[in-house]
C-alpha positions in Angstrom: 0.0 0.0 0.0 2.9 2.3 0.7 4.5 1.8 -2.9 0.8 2.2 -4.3 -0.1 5.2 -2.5 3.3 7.2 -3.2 2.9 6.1 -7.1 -0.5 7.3 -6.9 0.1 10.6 -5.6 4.0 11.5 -7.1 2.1 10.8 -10.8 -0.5 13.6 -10.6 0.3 17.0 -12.3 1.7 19.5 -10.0 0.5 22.5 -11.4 -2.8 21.5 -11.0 -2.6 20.0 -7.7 -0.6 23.2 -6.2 -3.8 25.7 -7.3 -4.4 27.9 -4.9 -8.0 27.0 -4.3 -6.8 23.2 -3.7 -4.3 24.4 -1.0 -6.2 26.7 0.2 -9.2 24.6 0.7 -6.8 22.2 2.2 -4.9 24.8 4.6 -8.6 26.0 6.0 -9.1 22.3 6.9 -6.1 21.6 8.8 -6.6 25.3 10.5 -10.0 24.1 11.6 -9.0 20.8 12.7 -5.7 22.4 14.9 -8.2 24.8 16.5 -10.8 22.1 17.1 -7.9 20.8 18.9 -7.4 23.3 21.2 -10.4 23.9 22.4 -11.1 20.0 23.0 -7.9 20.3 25.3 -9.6 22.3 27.3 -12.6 20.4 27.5 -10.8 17.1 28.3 -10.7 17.0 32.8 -10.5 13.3 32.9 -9.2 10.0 32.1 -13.4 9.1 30.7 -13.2 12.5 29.1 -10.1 11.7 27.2 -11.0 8.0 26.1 -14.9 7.7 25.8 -15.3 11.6 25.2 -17.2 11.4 28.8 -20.2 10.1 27.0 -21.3 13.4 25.9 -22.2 12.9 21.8 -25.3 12.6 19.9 -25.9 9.9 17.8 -24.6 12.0 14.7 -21.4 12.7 16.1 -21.2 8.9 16.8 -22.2 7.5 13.9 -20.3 10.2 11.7 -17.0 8.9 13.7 -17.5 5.5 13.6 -18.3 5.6 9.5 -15.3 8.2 9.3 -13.1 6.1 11.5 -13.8 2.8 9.3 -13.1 4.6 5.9 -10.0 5.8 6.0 -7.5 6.5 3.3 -8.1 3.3 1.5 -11.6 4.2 0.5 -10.6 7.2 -1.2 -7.3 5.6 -2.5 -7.8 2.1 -2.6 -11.4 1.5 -3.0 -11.3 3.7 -6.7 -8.2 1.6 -7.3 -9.5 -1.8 -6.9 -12.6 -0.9 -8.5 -10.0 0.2 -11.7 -8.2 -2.8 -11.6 -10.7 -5.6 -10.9 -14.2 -4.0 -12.2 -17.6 -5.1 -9.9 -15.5 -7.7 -8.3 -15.0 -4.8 -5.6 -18.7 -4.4 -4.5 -18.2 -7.2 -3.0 -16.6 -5.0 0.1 -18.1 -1.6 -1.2 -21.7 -3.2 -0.8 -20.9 -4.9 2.3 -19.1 -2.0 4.6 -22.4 -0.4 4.3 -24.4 -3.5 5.8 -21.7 -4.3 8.4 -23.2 -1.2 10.1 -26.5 -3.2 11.1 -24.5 -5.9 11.8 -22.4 -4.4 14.3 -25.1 -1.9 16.0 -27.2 -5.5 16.5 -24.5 -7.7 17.8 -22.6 -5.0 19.4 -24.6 -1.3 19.8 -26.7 -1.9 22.9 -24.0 -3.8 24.8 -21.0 -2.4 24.5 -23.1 1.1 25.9 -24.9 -0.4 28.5 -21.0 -1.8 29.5 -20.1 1.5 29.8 -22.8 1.8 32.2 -22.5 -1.3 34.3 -18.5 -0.9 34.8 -15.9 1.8 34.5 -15.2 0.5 31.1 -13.2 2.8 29.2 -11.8 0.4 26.2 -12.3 -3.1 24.3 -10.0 -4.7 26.7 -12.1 -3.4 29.8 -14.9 -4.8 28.7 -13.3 -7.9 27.7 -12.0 -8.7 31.4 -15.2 -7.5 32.9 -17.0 -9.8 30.8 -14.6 -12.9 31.6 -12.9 -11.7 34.5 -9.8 -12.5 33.5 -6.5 -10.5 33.2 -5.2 -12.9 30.8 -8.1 -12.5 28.4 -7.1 -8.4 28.7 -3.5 -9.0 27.9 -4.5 -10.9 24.8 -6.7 -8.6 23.6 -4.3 -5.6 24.4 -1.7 -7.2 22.7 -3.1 -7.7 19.8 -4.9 -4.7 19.4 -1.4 -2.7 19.5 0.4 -5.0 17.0 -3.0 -3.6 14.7 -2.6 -0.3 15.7 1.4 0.8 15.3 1.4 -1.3 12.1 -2.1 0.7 10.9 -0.6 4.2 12.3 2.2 3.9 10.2 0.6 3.3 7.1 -1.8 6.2 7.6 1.1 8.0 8.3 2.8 8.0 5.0 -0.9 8.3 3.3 -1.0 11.7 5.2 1.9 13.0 4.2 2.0 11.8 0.1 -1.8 13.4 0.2 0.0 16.6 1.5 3.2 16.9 -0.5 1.0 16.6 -3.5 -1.5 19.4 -2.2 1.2 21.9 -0.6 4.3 21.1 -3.4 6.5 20.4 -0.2 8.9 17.7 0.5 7.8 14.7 2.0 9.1 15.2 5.3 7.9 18.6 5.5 4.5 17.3 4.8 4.6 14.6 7.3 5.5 16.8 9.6 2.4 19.1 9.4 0.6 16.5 9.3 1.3 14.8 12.8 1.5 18.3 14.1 -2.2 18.8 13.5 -3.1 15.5 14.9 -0.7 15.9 17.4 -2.8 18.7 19.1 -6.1 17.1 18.6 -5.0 14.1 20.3 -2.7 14.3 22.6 -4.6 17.5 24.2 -8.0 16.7 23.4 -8.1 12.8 23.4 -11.6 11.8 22.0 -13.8 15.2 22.5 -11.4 16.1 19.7 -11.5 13.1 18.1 -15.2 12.8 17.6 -15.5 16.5 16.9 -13.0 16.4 14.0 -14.7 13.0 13.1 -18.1 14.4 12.5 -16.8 17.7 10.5 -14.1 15.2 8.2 -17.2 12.6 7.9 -19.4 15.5 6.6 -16.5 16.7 4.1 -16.0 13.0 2.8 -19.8 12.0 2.2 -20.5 15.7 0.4 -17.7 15.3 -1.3 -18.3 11.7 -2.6 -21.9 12.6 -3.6 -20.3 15.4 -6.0 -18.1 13.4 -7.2 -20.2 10.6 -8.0 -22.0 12.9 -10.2 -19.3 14.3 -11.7 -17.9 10.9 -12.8 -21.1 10.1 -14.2 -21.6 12.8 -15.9 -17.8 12.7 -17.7 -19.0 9.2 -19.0 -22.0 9.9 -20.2 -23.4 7.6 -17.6 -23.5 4.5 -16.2 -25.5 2.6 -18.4 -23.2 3.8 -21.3 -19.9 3.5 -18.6 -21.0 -0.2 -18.2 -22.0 -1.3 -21.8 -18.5 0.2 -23.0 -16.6 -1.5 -20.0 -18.5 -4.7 -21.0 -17.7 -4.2 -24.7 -13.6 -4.3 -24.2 -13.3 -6.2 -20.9 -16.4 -8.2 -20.0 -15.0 -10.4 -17.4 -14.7 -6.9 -15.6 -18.3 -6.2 -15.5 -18.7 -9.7 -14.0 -20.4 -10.1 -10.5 -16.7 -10.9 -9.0 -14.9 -8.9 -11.7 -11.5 -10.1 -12.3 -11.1 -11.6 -8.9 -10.9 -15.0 -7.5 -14.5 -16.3 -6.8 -13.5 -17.3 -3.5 -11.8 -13.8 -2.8 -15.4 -12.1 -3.2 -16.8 -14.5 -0.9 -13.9 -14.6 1.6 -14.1 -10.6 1.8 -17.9 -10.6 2.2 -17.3 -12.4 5.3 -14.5 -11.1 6.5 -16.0 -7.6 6.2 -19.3 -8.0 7.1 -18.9 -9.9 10.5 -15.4 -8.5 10.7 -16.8 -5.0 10.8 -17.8 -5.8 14.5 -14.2 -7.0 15.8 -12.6 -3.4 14.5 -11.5 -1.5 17.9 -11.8 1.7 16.4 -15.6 1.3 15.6 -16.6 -0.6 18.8 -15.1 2.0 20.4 -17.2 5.1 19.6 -20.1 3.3 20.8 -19.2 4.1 24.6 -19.4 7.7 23.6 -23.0 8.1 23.2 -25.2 10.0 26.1 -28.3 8.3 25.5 -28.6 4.6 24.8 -32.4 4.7 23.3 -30.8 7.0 20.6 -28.7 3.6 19.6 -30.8 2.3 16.3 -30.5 5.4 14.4 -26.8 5.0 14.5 -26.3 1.9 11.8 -28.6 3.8 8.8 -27.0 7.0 9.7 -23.1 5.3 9.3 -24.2 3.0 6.3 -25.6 5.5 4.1 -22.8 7.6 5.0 -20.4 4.5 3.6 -22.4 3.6 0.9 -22.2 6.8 -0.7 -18.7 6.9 -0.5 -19.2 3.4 -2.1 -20.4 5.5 -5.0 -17.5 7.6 -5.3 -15.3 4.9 -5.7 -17.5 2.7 -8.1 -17.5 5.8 -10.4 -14.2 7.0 -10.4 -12.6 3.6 -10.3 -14.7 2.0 -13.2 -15.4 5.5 -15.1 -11.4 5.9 -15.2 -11.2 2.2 -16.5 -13.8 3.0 -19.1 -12.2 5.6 -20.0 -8.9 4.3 -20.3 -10.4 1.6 -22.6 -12.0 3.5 -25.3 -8.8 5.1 -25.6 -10.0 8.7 -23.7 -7.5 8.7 -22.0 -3.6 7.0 -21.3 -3.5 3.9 -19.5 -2.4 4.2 -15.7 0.8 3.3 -14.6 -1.1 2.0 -11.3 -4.3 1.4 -10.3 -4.5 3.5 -7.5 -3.9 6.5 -9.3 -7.3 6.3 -10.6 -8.9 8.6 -8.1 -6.5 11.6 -7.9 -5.9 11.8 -11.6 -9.3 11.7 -12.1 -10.1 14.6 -9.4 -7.3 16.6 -10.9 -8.4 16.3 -15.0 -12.3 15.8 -15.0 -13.2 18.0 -11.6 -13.0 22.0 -10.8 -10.9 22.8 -8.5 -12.6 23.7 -5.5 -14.1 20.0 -5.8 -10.9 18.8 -6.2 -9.7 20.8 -2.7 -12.5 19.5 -1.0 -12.6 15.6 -1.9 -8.5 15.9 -1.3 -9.4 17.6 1.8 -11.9 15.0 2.4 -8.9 12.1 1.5 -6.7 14.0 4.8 -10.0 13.9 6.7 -10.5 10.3 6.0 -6.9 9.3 7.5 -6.9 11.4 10.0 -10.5 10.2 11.6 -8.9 6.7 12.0 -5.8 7.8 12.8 -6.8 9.9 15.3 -8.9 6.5 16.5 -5.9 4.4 16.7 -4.0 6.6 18.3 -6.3 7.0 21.0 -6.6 3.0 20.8 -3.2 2.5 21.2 -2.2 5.2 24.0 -4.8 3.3 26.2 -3.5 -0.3 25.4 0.0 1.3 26.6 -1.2 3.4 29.7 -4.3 1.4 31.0 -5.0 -1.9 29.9 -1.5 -3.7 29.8 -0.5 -2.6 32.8 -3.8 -3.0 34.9 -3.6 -6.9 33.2 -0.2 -6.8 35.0 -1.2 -5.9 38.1 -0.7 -1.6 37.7 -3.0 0.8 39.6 -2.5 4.2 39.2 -3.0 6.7 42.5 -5.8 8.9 41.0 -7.6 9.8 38.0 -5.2 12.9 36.8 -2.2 10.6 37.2 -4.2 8.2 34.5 -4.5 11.1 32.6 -1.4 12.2 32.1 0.1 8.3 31.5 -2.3 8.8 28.6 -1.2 11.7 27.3 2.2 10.5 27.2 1.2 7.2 25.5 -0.3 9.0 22.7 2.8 11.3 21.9 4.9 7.5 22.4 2.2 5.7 19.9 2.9 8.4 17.7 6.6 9.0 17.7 7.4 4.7 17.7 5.3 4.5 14.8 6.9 6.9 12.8 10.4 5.4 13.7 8.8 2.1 12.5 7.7 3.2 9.3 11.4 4.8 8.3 13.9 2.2 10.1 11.6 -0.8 10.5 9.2 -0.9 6.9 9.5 -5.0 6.9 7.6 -5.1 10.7 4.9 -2.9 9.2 4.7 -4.3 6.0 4.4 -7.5 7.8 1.7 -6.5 10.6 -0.6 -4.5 7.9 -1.4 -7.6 6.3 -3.4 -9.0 9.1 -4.4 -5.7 10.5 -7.8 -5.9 9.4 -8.4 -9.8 10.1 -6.3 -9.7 13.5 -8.7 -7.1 14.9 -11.4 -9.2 13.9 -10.3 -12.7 15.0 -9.5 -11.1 18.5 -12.4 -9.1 19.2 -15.5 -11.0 17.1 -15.6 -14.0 19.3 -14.6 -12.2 22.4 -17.3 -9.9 22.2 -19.3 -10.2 19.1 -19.9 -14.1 21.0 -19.2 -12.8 24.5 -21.7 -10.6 24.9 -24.7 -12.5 23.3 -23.8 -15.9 24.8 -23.8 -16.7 28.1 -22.5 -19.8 27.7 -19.0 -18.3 26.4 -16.5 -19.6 29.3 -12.9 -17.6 29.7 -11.4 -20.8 28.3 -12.6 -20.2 25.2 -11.9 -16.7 24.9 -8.0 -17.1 25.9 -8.2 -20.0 23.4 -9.6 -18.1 20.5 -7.2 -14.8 21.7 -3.9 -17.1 21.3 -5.6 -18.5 17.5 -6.1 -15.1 16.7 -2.6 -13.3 17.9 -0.3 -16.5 16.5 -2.5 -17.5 14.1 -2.7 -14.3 12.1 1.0 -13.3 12.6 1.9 -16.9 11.4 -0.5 -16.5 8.1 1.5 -13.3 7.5 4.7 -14.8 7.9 3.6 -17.9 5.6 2.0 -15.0 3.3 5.0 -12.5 3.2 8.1 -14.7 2.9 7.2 -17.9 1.8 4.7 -17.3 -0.9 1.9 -19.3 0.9 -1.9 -19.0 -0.2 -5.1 -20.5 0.2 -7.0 -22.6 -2.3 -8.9 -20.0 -5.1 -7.4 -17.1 -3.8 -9.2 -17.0 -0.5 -8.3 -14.2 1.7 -6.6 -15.7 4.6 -7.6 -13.2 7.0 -11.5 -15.0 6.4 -9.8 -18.0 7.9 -8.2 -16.7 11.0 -11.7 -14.9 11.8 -13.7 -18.0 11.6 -11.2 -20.3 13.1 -11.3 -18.3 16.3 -15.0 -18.4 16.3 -15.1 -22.2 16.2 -12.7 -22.4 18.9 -14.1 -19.9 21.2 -17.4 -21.9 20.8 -15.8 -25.6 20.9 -13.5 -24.9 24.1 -16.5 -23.2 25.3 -19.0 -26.1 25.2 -16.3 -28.6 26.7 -15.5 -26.1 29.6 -16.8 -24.9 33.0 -15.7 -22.0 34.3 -17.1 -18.7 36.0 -18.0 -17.0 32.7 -20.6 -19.3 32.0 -21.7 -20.8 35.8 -21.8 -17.3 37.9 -21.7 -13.9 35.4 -22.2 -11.1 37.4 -25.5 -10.1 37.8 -24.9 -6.6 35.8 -23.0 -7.8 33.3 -25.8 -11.0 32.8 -28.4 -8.4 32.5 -26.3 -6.8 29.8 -25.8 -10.0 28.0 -29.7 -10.1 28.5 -30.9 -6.8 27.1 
């Protein structure tokens, strides 16, 4: 993705990308953002303020962050790339993001807030110990939650700085520096008020700008009906159901997104933050629609570009993922342009500012209270967290210059390690009583090894599963066979004496 994203973004014309409307669209948003920043510092008195946002947001501001959060810069990079470079094949994950949403608000919404309610239950890993009562279960979870998070950070990392050089004509480092400045403030001052704040403006930027766009893209082919018949004309396997991808890739993905959605920390999260529970089930039409119509976005610019490119309109790419920006830069004005590349920084920083946050309470909270730590008051918590986040940042910065192979390595099973820890653990935890503490340290060890042994198999010995499934899937449902096996051969607290508030929220 690193390679990808810097081909994408080096390749687009400079002249157009340094007009002054473009930047200065851009510089107004990182402005805002820094200012949102300071003010949320302000705002931020505790350790609850700083990691649930003291359970002070609407369900806009909740659903906007957790849509934002799960977008990132691969829906606005990626998504149009893969659409380019494998046709419908893609809307296998574009359609399903969207109903991943409902999934997740069903199997996870009223819980994890009524959690939040029960306990002092600030993160995934609180919840999973209250839930098992088990520090072992935490330590699992925490674990491999941060391997997800540093190797994640750093990837959005250099997404944030390509996006800028290319907007501001600097040099990379320059750009990379303004860009962790900005989310420096935000987070280590302002913690989650900030974080949700900026989430709901940079969610509002990215679906406006999508919907624009989508309109745009049609309108520069002439439509989609004509966009399709000319795609199917010169490449029909493209206009397939599964495009030029593996059968088994389409399906693996549909599964591995759609109950994966519910295992992804920085989505689960934000649904401590909301003040009133009864508000919960407008939260996962409010997030889809906001994901499917960045869906749009990416059908049309990733398939118009390819028909395009096919009836000889324009050059062939030299990459896939260059798809979306040449596309802004050529066939869109410019104040579009600003605000869909503003909307690109927007869609990185929401989950970067999430994983951040993610990770800083991993390191200050939940690995140390699974080794015994207590802290001597809340302020003292506080600042631990504070300093976490400005460590998080800083070691995964270092990783990505002097360490690329680790985070090569851990963002190939970012996505499925989150899922294959947290799914059965919760997803099954919660709904279940029946789930024993056995069974979730079992499945938490398939998911931490298994995963990072995939990658290894993946990375440097050329493994793969049969028909190109995504190995990820596999991980994921493995751990939710074991958690349910070792849970039905087993007898321990977790399933003969729950606690009577947390049995009430497995209950609700």
């Amino acid at each position: 993705m690193i390679d990808t994203l810097a081909a994408a973004l080096t390749q687009v014309s400079t002249t157009e990308t340094m007009n002054p409307v473009i930047v200065g669209i851009v510089a107004v948003y990182l402005v805002g953002i820094a200012v949102i920043g300071i003010w949320a510092t302000g705002q931020t008195k505790s350790t609850s303020d700083f990691l649930i946002a003291g359970k002070r947001f609407g369900i806009w501001a909740v659903a906007f962050a957790a849509f934002a959060s799960i977008m990132s810069g691969f829906g606005f990079i990626g998504g149009p790339g893969l659409f380019y470079d494998g046709g419908y094949g893609f809307l296998w994950i574009a359609i399903v993001a969207p109903l991943a949403f409902p999934v997740s608000w069903f199997v996870l919404g009223k819980k994890m807030r009524l959690m939040a309610e029960a306990r002092e239950i600030f993160t995934i890993p609180d919840a999973a110990v209250a839930r098992f009562d088990s520090q072992a279960v935490r330590l699992l979870v925490s674990l491999s939650v941060l391997l997800g998070v540093i190797s994640y950070l750093g990837v959005q990392f250099l997404a944030i700085a390509f996006v800028l050089q290319t907007v501001l004509g600097v040099s990379e480092v320059v750009a990379l520096v303004i860009g962790l400045a900005v989310i420096s403030v935000y987070t280590i001052g302002g913690g989650m008020v900030a974080g949700v704040f900026t989430d709901l403006i940079q969610g509002g930027i990215m679906v406006v700008g999508s919907v624009v766009v989508f309109f745009l893209a049609l309108n520069t082919v002439n439509g989609f009906s004509t966009m399709n018949s000319e795609l199917s004309s010169q490449i029909p396997e493209l206009a397939g159901a599964f495009g030029a991808f593996p059968i088994m890739l389409g399906l693996t993905w549909y599964f591995l997104f759609l109950v994966g959605n519910s295992g992804q920390p920085h989505m689960a999260h934000k649904l401590y933050m909301l003040r009133d529970p009864k508000l919960l089930k407008w939260g996962a039409p409010i997030a889809a629609l906001s994901y499917f119509a960045a869906s749009l976005m990416m059908l049309a610019l990733g398939v118009g570009m390819r028909s395009l490119v096919e009836t000889g309109q324009f050059a062939e790419l030299s990459n896939p993922d260059n798809a979306a920006p040449i596309f802004l830069v050529e066939f869109t004005p410019a104040i579009v342009a600003g605000v869909v590349l503003a909307a690109a920084v927007g869609a990185v920083m929401s989950t970067s500012d999430a994983f951040i946050n993610i990770g800083a309470a991993n390191l200050a909270r939940d690995i140390p209270e699974s080794l015994g730590f207590e802290y001597d008051s809340d302020r003292q918590e506080l600042r631990a967290h504070r300093v976490a986040t400005a460590l998080i940042i800083l070691v995964s910065v270092l990783l990505v210059y002097y360490v690329e192979i680790l985070v090569g390595l851990l963002g190939v099973v970012g996505w499925g390690l989150f899922a294959a820890a947290i799914v059965p653990l919760l997803g099954i935890g919660l709904n279940w009583k029946g789930a024993t503490t056995e069974g979730a340290i079992a499945a938490g060890v398939v998911a931490l090894f298994g995963n990072l042994s995939l990658a290894i198999a993946v990375q440097f010995y050329g493994f793969s599963l049969p028909h190109g499934s995504a190995a990820e899937a596999l991980t994921l449902l493995v751990a939710i066979v074991v958690m349910i096996a070792v849970s039905l051969v087993t007898n321990s607290k977790a399933r003969d004496d729950i606690d009577d508030d947390i049995e009430r929220v497995i209950e609700s």
